[in-house]
N, C-alpha and C positions, 0 to 999 in steps of 0.2 A: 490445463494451462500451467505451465512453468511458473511460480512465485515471482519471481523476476519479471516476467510478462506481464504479467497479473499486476503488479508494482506498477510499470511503466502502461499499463494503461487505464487506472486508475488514477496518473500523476496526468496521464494528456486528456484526461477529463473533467479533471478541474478548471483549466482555464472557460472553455464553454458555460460550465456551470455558475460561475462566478458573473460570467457574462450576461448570464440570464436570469440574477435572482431575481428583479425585480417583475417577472411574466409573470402571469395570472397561472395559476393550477387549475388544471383540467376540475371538475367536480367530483368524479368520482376518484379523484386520487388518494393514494394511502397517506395516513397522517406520519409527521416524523415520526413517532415511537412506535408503528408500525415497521416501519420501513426499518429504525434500528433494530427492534426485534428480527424482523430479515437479515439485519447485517449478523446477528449474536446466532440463527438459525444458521447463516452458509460460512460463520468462522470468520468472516472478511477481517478482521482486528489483527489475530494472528497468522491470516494469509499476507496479508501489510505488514507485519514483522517481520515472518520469515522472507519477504522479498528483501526487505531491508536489508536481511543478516546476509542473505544471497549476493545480492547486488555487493557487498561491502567486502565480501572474500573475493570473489570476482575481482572487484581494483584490486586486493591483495594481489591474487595471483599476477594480475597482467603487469603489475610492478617489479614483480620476484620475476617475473618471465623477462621484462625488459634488462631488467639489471642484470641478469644470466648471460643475453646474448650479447649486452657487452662486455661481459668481461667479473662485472663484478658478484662474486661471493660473499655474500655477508658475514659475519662472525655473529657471534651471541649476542656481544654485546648491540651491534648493528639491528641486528632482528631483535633484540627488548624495545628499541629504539624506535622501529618501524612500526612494531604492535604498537607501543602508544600512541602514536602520532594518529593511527588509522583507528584507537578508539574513540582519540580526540575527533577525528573526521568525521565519524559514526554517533558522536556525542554533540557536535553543532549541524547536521542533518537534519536526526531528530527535533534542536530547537527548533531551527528554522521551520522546518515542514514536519508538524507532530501529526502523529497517525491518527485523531482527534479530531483534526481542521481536517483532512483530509475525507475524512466519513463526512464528517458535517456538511465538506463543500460536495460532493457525491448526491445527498440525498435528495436536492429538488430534482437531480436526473432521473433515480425511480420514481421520484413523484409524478414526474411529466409522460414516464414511458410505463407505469403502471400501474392498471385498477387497485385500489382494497382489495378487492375479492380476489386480482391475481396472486397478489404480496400474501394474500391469506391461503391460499392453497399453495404458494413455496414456501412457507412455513411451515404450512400442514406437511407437504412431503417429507422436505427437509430432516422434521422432527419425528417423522412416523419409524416403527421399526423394521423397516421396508429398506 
């Protein structure tokens, strides 16, 4: 799955999730710091960055693409100008919706859709040298 995918479907799962903290947990569900240990086993942290950094060139380009087909070329100074703006954008993003909240609001969904003992053997894969 494409980072960027992987991003936005991670972002349209959170609303459910939030929606449902207060359901009961299955019994045999993984505890949080299982389930984070799954997240540190399949990298999700900096699969959520790099969508981030993906998604963020993406508006870059389709901005340089838009300005292009009307007309406009930017100069240096133009393009210093557009980099900051887009780190600025990349930098209230991230406040807003930190990759943090976003694991956090995620994990009663493993919790609900997965035993211990499944969470325990993708970790076991995960980390085997297999």
């Amino acid at each position: 799955m494409k980072p960027c995918k992987a991003f936005l479907l991670v972002c349209m799962l959170l609303v459910p999730s939030m929606a449902a903290r207060g359901q009961q947990l299955p019994a045999d569900a993984p505890s949080r710091q299982q389930v984070l240990s799954l997240f540190e086993a399949i990298q999700l942290r900096k699969t959520m960055e790099s969508a981030q950094e993906v998604a963020m060139q993406s508006a870059v380009n389709t901005v340089q693409q838009m300005m292009r087909q009307s007309g406009v070329i930017p100069d240096a100074a133009m393009q210093r100008e557009m980099d900051a703006l887009m780190k600025g954008v990349m930098e209230d993003v991230r406040a807003v919706l930190p990759i943090e909240e976003m694991l956090e609001a995620v994990i009663p969904i493993y919790q609900r859709h997965f035993t211990s003992e499944e969470v325990n053997a993708i970790i076991a894969f995960q980390t085997s040298p297999v």
